[in-house]
N, C-alpha and C positions, 0 to 999 in steps of 0.2 A: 487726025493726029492720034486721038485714043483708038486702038483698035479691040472691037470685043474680042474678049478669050471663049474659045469654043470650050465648052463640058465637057469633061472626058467620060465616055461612056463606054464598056465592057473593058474587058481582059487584056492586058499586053499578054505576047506571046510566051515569055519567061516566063507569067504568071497563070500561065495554065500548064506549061511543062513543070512545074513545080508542084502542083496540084495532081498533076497524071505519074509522075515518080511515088509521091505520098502514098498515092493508091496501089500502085506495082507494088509499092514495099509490102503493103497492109497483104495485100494478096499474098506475096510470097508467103510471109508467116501466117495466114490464116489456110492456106491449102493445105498442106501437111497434118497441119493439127484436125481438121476436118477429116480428111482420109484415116488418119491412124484411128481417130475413133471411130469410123466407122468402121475397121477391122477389129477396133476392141469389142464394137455391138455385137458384129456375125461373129466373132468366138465365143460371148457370152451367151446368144442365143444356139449355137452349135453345142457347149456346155448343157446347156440347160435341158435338148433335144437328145443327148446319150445319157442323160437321166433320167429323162422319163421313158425311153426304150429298156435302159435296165431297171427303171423299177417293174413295170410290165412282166420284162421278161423272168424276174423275179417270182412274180408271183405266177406265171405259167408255171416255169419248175416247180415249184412250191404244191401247185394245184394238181398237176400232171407226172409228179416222178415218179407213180407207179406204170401208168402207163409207159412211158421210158424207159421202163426197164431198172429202177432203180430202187433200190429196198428202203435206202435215204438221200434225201436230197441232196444233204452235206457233203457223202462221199466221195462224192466224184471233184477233182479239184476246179475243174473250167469249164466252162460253159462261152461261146461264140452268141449274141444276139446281135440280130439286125430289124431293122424297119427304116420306112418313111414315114417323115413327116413334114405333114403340110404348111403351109404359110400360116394356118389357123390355129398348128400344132396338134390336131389329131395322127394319131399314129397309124398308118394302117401295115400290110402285110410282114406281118412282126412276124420272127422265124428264129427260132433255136435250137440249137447244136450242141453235140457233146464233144469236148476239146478232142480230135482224130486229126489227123493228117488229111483228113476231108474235108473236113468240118470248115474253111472258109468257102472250099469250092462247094460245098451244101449251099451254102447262103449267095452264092453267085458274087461273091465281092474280092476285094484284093487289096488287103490295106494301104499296099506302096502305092496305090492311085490315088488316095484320098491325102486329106488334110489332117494331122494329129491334135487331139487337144486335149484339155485334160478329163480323161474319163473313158478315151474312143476316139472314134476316126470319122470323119465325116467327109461327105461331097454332095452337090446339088447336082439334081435332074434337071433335063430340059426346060423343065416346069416350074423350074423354082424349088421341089422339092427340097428338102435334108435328107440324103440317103446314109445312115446311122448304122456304123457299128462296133459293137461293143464288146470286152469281155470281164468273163464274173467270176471270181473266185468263190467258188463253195463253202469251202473250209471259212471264209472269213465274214463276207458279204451276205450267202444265207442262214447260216448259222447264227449269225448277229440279230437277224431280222427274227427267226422260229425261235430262241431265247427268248425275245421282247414279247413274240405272239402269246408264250405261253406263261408268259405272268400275268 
């Protein structure tokens, strides 16, 4: 007469497409926000990498503008630098130019390839590199900097 009731054991099927929607959703809003800050990190560190090529290249001119040809460093208004740099962030074949109508095809680069950000342009090598470049106004940039040297 009495008959046992069986236990219920696992999931009805509502109750796991209910659980599988939850998660779609969670995903939808957590993808986006993943991606965009990882385009905020590589601009930050693209930022960070046309900084340390113009500081560099900074003090090249600075070290170098006689040999350039140059009575003072200030003079001249622009100045083109370029470099990579590594995943490590060491800089290597750093190259500077005096603002001519050569002076990008000097450095082998072409701004309208790259990416803009603030400070310079940048694009990655096969390798992963940051291929950097920059430009410097004289009048404001080293002059700022040779004021501070000589206090």
């Amino acid at each position: 007469m009495f008959q046992k009731m069986k236990s219920k054991k696992g999931f009805t099927l509502a109750e796991l497409l209910i659980v599988v929607a939850i998660i779609a959703i969670l995903a939808a809003i957590a993808v986006p926000l993943f991606v965009g800050a990882m385009n905020d990190a590589e601009k930050a560190v693209a930022e960070g990498n046309c900084r340390a090529v113009k500081g560099l290249a900074i003090s090249y001119i600075l070290g170098h503008s006689e040999e350039m040809g140059l009575a003072d460093a200030t003079t001249t208004t622009k100045w083109y630098a370029s470099g990579k740099v590594s995943s490590t962030g060491t800089v290597s074949d750093l190259k500077v130019a005096i603002d001519t109508t050569a002076a990008k095809a000097e450095l082998d680069l072409d701004s309208t390839d790259g990416t803009p950000v603030d400070g310079g342009w940048y694009t990655k090598d096969s390798e992963g590199n940051y291929i950097v470049l920059v430009e410097i106004s004289g009048t404001s940039e080293i002059s700022a900097i040779t004021s501070t040297d000589k206090s």
